[in-house]
N, C-alpha and C positions, 0 to 999 in steps of 0.2 A: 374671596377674602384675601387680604392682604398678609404676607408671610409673619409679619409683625403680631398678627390676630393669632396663629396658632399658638401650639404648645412649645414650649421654650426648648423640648426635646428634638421638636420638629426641626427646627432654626439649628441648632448646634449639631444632628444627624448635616443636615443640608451642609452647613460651613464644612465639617472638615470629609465630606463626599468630595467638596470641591479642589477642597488642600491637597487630597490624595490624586486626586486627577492633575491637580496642575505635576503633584511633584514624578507623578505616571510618565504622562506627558514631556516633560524638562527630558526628565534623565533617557528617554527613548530618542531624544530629539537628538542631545550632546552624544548616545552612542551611535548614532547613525553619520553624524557629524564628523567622530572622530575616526571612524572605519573610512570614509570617504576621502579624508585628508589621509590619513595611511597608503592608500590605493592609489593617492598623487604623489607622495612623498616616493612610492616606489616607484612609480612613471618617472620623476624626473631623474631619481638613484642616483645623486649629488656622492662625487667619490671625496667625502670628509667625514670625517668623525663625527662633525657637528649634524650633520644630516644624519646620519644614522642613531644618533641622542636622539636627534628629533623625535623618529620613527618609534622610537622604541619607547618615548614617553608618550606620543602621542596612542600607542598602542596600548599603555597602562593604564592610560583613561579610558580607552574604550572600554577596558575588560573593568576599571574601575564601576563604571557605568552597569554593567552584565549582573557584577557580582551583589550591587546594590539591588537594581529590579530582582533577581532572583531571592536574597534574603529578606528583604522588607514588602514584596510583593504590594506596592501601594495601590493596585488596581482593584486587589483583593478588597481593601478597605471602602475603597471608591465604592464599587458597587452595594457593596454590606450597607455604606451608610446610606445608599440612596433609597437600597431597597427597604430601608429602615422609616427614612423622612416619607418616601410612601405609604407606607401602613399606617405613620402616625396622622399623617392626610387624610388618609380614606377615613380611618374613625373619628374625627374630627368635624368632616364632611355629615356624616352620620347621627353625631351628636347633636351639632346644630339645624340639622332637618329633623329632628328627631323620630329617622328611618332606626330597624333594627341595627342592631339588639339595643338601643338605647329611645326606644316609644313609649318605656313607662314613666312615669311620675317624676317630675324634677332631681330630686334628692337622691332617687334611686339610681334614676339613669347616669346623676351626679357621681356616683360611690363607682358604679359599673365602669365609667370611664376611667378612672382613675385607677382603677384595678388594669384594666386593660394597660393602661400604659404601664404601672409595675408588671404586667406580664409581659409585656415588650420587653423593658428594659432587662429584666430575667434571664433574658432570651439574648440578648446584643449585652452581655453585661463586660465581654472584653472590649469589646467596642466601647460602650461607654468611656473605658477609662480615657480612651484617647480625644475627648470631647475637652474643648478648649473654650467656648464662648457660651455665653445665654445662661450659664449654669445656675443663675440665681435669680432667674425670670417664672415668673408665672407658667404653670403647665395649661391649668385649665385657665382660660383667659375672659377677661370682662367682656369684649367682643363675643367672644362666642356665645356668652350667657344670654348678652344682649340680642343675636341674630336666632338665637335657640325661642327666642320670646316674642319674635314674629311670628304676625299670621300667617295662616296655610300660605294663602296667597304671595306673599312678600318672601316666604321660605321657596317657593314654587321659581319664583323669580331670580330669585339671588342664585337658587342650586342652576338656573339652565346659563343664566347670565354670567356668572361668575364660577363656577365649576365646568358644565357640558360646553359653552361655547369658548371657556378660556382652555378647555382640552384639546376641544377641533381643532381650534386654528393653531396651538400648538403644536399637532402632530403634522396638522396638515403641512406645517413651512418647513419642519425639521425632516420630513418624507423629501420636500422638493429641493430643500438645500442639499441632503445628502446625495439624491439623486444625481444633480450636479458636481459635487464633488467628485463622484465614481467618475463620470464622464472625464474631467478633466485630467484626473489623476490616471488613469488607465491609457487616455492617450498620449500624458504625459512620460508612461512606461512601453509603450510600443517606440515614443520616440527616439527613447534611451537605449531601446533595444536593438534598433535599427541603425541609430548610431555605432555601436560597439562593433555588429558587424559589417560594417560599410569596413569601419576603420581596420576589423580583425583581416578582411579582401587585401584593405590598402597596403597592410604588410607584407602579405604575400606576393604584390609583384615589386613594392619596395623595401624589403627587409634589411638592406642595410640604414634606413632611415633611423635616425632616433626619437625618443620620448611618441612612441604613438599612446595615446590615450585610452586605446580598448578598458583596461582592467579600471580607468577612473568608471566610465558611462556603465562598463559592470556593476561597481559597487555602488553608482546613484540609482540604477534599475534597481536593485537588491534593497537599498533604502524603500524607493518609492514603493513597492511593493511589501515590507514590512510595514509601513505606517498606513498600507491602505488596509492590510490583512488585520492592524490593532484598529483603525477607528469604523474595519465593517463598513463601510459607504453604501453596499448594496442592499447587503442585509439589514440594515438599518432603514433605509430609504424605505423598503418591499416592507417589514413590521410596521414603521410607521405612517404608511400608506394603509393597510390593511384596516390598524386602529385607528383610523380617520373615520373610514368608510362604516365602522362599527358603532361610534359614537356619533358622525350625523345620523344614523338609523334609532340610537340611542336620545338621542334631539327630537326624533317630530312627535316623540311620547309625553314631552317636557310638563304639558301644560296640561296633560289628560286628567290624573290624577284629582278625585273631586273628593276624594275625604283622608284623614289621616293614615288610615290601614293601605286605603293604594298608593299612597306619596311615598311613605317608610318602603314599602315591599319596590316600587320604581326607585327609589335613591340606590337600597339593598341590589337588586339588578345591576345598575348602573355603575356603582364601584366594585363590585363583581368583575365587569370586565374591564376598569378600567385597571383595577389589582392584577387582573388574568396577564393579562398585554405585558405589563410591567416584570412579574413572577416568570413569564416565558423568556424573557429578552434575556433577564439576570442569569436564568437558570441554562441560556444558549451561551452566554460570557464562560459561565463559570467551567465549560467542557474541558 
């Protein structure tokens, strides 16, 4: 299904997960930035006043930077909302197969949905407030009514084609890009490191030289190494590696299902682990 087909809670969870990562994101980038410039501003130790302003503003932004992430924690929110547009996915997913808990009777399973969602919203009700878009969109949507009103068959189809296969190849690329990121990033920090002590050698047989660069390639080692330690590369790569390999095993069940009871009880399975994957990752964030 297309993002526009869910619930309009889904969509505004989803937009401002994203808002909070970029703003995550920004201000870890500008404090790393600004500690790095610091680290050169000392290297060169310009004997004027105007370079020591420099320093010392450039310094206030770092800390400006510190004291933001620390009080507004927007990483905090990121996750809350993703793990938020998750859950309202999976029931959604559910509703329109009409797998558990939503297998009875139009009307019913109708009421029950909607219940679920005020039980979400119950539950993320500080969150809510900080929801900016979608707010006056359809929860329960005409698409879903409509893909809830296909046969078995065409529900069978749409859940492996549009949910199990657009998960795989999902996990599968974000497994190999991250993989790739670690690689580059990690060699990127041996070469930082490697750096610094060449240069910390070079001082010691020419120390009356000036501006050696050690404490810069220190404080870019220190970045690159904080920004690999915040986006996890590895960890991320090895979970979503793992939930690949779960959900193609989860895939060659797709089509087994020959009556309503085993389709509901295989969707119910299936967003089980694909909730599980997601509930671990947040709940390894949140340490």
């Amino acid at each position: 299904m297309e993002n526009s087909e869910f619930p309009a809670l889904y969509r505004s969870a989803g937009k401002l997960s994203e808002a909070s990562q970029r703003k995550f994101f920004r201000a870890l980038i500008a404090h790393l930035v600004f500690l790095t410039t610091a680290a050169a501003l000392s290297v060169v130790n310009h004997p004027s006043s105007y370079a020591a302003l420099t320093q010392a503003v450039v310094m206030l932004a770092a800390l400006a930077c510190s004291i933001y992430l620390f009080s507004t924690r927007p990483e905090k929110i990121w996750y809350s909302a993703r793990a938020l547009a998750e859950s309202i996915k999976t029931l959604s997913w559910r509703y329109v197969c009409k797998a558990e808990p939503f297998q009875t009777a139009d009307e019913v399973s109708r009421a029950a949905f909607v219940k679920k969602l005020k039980d979400v919203l119950k539950q993320n009700i500080d969150l809510a407030g900080k929801f900016t878009d979608h707010l006056d969109e359809a929860q329960l949507t005409s698409a879903m009514e409509k893909h809830r009103a296909d046969s078995l068959e065409m529900r069978k189809k749409r859940y492996r084609d549009c949910r199990i296969s657009d998960q795989l190849s999902w996990y599968t690329e974000k497994s190999r890009v991250n993989g790739n990121k670690a690689a580059i990033f990690f060699a990127t920090l041996i070469v930082l490191n490697v750096l610094a002590i060449l240069f910390a050698l070079g001082k010691i047989s020419y120390p009356a030289a000036p501006y050696w660069p050690t404490d810069i390639f220190i404080a870019a080692g220190a970045c690159v190494l904080t920004w690999m330690q915040a986006k996890r590369f590895s960890e991320l790569s090895a979970a979503y590696a793992l939930a690949a390999v779960e959900i193609n095993l989860v895939s060659l069940d797709a089509l087994k299902p020959q009556t309503l009871e085993e389709f509901s009880e295989f969707v119910g399975d299936a967003e089980n682990a694909f909730s599980r994957e997601h509930t671990q990752w947040v709940a390894r964030k949140d340490r």
